[in-house]
C-alpha positions as CSV (number, residue, x, y, z in Angstrom):
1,X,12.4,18.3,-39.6
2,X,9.6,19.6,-37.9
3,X,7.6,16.6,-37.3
4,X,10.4,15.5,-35.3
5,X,10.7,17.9,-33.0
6,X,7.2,18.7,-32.3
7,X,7.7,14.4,-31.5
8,X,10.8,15.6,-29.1
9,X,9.0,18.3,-27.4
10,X,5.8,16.1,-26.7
11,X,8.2,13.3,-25.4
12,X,9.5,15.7,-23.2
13,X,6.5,17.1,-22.2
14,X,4.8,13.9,-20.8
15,X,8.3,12.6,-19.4
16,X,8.0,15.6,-17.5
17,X,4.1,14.8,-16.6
18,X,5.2,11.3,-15.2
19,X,7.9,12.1,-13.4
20,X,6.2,15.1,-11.8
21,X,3.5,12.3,-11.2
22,X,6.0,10.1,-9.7
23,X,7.8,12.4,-7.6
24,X,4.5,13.7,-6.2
25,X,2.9,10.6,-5.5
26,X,6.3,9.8,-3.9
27,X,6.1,13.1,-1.4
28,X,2.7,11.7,0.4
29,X,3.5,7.8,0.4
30,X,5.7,6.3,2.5
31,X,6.9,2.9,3.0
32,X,5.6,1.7,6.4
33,X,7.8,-1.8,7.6
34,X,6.6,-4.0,10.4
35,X,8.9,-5.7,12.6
36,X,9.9,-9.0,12.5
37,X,8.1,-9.4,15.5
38,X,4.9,-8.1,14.2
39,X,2.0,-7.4,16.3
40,X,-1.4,-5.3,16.3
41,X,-2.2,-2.9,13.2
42,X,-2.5,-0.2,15.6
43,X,-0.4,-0.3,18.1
44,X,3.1,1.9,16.9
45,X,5.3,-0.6,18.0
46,X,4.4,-2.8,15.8
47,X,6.3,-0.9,13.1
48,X,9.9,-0.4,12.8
49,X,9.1,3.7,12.5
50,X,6.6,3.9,15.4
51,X,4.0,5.0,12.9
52,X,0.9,3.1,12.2
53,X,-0.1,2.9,8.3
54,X,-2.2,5.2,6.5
55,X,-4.3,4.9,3.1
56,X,-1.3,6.6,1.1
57,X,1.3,4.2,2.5
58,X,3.6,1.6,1.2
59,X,2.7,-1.2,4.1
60,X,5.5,-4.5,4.5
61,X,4.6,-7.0,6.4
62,X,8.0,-9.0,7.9
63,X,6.1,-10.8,10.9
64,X,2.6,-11.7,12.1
65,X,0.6,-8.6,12.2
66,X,-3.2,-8.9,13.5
67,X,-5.7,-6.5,11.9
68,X,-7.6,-5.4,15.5
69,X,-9.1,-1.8,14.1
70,X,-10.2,-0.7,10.7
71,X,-7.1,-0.7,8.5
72,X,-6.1,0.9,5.3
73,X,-3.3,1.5,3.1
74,X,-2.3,2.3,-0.1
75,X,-0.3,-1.4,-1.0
76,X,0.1,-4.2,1.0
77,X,3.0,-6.6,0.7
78,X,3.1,-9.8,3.0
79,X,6.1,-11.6,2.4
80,X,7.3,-14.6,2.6
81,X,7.6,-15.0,6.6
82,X,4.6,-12.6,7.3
83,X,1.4,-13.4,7.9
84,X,-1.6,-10.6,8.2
85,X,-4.3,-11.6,10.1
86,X,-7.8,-10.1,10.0
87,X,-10.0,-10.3,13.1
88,X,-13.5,-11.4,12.9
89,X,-15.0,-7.5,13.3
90,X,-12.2,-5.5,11.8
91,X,-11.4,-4.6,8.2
92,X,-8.3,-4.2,5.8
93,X,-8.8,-1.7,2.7
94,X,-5.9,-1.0,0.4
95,X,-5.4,-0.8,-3.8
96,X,-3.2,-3.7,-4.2
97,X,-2.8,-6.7,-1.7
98,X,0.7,-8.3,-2.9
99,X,1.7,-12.3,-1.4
100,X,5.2,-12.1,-1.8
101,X,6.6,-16.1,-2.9
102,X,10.0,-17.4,-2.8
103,X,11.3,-21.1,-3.5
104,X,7.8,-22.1,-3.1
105,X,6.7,-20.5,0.1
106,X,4.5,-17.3,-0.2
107,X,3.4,-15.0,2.9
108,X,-0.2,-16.0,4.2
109,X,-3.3,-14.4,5.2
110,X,-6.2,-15.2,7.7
111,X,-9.0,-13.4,7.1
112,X,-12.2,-13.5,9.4
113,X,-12.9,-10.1,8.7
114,X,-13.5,-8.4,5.7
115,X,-10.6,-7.6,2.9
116,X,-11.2,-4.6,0.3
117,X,-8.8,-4.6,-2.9
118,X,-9.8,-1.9,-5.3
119,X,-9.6,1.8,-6.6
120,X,-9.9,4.3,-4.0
121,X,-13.2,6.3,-3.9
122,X,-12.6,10.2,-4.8
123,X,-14.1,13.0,-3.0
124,X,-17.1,12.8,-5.6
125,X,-17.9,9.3,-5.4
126,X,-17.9,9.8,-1.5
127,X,-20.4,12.3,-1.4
128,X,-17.9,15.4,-1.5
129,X,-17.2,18.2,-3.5
């Protein structure tokens, strides 16, 4: 009888862990949407809230959007009738760079610039604290 509830209170214990995980990492990422449209990475009206992407943010890319400054974001998802263009001198860096595909046709990417895909560096690894 024991065994099983020390089993039930650990269960409980990292359910609790991941969704505290989940509804912290929820707090500082948002979901940024570009507008059909599209446009320039940094120009605010390029995205249907006004905000230019961060590196925390969920980034959607609905219509041509041209890299023209150093960009970064958490995830990037291109679909179907996107298409993310990176300029010759600018830069995309994000975790996870997602081509959405749908009855054959997937969203596209030009790249002349550079593309980073990959774990984000910590404070440490930077040269912080």
């Amino acid at each position: 009888m024991k065994n099983i509830q020390k089993r039930n209170y650990t269960f409980v214990i990292i359910l609790t862990v991941v969704l505290g995980l989940l509804i912290f990492n929820s707090l500082f990422t948002k979901e940024i949407r570009s507008t059909k449209d599209g446009g320039n990475w940094c120009v605010p009206g390029t995205w249907v809230s006004g905000e230019i992407p961060g590196d925390n943010d969920k980034v959607i890319i609905d219509g041509k959007v041209f890299v023209n400054c150093p960009a970064f974001a958490d995830t990037v998802l291109v679909n179907v009738d996107g298409m993310l263009m990176i300029s010759e001198k600018d830069s995309l860096q994000c975790h996870l760079l997602i081509l959405d595909e749908k009855d054959g046709k997937k969203g596209e990417i030009r790249n002349l610039g550079i593309i980073i895909v990959g774990e984000k560096e910590t404070n440490k690894e930077k040269g912080g604290d």
